[in-house]
C-alpha positions in Angstrom: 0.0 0.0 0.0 1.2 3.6 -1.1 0.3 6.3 1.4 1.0 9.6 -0.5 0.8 13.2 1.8 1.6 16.7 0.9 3.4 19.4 3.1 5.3 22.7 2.2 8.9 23.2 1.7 9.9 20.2 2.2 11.9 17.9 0.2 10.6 14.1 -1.4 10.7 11.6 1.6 10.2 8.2 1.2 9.6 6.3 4.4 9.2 2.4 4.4 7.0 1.6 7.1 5.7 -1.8 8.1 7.5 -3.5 5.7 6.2 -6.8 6.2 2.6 -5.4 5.0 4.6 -3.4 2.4 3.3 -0.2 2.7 5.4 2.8 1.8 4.7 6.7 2.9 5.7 9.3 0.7 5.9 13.0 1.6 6.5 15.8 -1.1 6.3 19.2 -1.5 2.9 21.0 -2.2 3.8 22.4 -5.6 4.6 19.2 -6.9 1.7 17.6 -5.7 -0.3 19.9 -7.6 1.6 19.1 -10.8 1.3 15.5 -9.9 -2.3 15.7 -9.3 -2.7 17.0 -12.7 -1.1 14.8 -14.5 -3.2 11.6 -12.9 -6.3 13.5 -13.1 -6.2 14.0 -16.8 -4.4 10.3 -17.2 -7.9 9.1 -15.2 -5.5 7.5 -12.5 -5.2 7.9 -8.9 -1.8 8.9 -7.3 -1.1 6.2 -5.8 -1.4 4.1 -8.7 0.6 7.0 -11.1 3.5 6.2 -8.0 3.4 2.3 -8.7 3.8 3.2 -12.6 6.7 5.5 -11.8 8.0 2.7 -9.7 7.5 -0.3 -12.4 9.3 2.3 -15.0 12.6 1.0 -13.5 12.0 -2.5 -15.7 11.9 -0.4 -18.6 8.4 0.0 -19.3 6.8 3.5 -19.7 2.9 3.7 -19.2 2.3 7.6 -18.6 0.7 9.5 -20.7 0.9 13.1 -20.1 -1.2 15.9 -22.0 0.6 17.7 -25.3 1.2 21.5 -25.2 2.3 23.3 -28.5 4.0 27.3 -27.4 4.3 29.8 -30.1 6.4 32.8 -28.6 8.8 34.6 -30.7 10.9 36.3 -27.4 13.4 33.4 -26.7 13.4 33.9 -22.9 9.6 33.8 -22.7 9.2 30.7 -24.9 11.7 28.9 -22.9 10.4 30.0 -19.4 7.0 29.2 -20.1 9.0 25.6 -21.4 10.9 25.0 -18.6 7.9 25.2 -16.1 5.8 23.3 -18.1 7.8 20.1 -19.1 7.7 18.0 -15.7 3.8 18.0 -16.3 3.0 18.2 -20.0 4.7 17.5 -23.7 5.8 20.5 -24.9 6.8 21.1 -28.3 8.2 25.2 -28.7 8.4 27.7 -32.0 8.9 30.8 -32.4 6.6 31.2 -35.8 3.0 31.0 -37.1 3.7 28.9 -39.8 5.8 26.5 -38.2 3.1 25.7 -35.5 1.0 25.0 -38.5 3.0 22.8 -40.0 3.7 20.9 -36.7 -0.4 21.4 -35.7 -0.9 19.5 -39.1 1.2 16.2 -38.1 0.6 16.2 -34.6 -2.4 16.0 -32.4 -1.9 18.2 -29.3 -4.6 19.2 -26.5 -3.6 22.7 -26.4 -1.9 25.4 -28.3 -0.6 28.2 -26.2 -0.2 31.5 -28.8 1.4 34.8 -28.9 -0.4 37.4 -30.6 2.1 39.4 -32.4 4.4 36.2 -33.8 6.7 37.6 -37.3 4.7 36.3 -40.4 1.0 35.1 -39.5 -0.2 36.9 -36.6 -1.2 34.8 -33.4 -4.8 35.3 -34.2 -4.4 33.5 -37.8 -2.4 30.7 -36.7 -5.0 30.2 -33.7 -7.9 30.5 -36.5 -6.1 27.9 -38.9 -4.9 25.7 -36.7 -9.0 25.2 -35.1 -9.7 24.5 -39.0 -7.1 21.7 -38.8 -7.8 20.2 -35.6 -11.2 21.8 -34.0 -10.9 19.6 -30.6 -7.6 21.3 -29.9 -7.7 24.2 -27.0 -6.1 27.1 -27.1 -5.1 29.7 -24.9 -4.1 32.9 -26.4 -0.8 35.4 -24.6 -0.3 39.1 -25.3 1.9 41.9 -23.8 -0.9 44.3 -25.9 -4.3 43.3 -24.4 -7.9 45.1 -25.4 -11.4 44.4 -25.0 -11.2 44.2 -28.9 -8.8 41.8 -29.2 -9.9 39.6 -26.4 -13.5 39.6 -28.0 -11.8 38.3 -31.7 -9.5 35.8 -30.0 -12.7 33.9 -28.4 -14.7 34.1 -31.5 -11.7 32.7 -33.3 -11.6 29.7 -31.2 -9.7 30.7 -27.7 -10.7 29.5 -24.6 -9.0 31.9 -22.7 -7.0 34.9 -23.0 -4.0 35.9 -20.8 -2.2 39.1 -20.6 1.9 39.3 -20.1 4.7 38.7 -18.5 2.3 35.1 -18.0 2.5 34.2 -14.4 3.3 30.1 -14.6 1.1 29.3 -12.4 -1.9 31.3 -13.7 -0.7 29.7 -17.2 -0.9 26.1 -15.9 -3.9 26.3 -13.4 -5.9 27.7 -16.8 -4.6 25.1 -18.5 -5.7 22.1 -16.0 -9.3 23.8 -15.6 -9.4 23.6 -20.0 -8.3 19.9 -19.6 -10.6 19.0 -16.9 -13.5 20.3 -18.6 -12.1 18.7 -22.2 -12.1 15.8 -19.8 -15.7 16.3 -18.2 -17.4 16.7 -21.5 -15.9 13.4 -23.3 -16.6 11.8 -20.8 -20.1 13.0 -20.9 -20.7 12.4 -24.8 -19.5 9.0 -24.1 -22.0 8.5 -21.3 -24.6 9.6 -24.1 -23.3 7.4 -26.4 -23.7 4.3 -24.1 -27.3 5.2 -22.5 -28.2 5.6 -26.2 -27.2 2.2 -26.9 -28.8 0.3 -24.2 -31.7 1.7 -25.1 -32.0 0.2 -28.7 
């Protein structure tokens, strides 16, 4: 049995208690167990069985799936930031140009597309419009040092689902990110439960 606890700043403790019944407590720092929580909730697995995974990933086997993120920044230090934090919790894939990110939107499936507004070539608003024609389930979350009431009314009719102003807090950026997959989450889950009531009616 895995007994999993959070606490603040404090460092990853594994403690091996009652061994004979095998059960094992881990402690670990609160941020992490909010990344952590994410990443089971949208893999539809607890904690403690997300632990056991990480554990059996020593045999060589690799059984997490984590959620897909596609950035398109053209300042280096914010691309990378927003990379940096992201990358424990997500796949992220980084450019720095409109028609790059289409190109990679049109070979790759990803949950959500994270886009600058003013990007060299096609602005942020284009991409985000083409890219929805190429893969409509994909969310996207549009980033802009420039915000109005103008532009934040085109980016949702274009497709966004929200609209955040910078420098992007990470946090903000992430917790926005987990509420999109949750409800992405929520409502497939939902369609599917349509889907089978229909079914068991015919």
């Amino acid at each position: 049995m895995i007994y999993i606890s959070k606490s603040t700043n404090i460092p990853v403790e594994v403690h091996s208690q009652a061994m004979r019944q095998r059960q094992i407590h881990i402690r670990i720092p609160e941020e992490l167990y909010k990344k952590l929580k994410v990443r089971c909730v949208y893999g539809d697995t607890t904690i403690q069985d997300y632990v056991v995974k990480l554990l059996s990933d020593s045999t060589g086997q690799h059984t997490t799936e984590r959620a897909s993120v596609l950035i398109v920044e053209d300042e280096t230090i914010i691309r990378e930031s927003l990379r940096d934090w992201l990358k424990d919790t997500y796949q992220v894939t980084t450019t720095e140009n409109g028609e790059e990110a289409l190109t990679l939107v049109a070979k790759e499936d990803y949950d959500i597309l994270i886009v600058d507004v003013r990007l060299p070539g096609k602005s942020g608003l284009q991409v985000l419009s083409e890219a929805k024609d190429l893969k409509p389930r994909m969310q996207c979350i549009v980033i802009t040092a420039y915000p109005s009431v103008e532009l934040a009314v085109e980016a949702m009719k274009v497709g966004a689902v929200d609209y955040l102003i910078k420098p992007v807090a990470p946090e903000l950026l992430e917790r926005v990110m987990w509420e999109t997959l949750l409800k992405c989450k929520a409502a497939n889950n939902n369609k599917a439960f349509g889907l089978k009531e229909s079914a068991s009616r015919q």
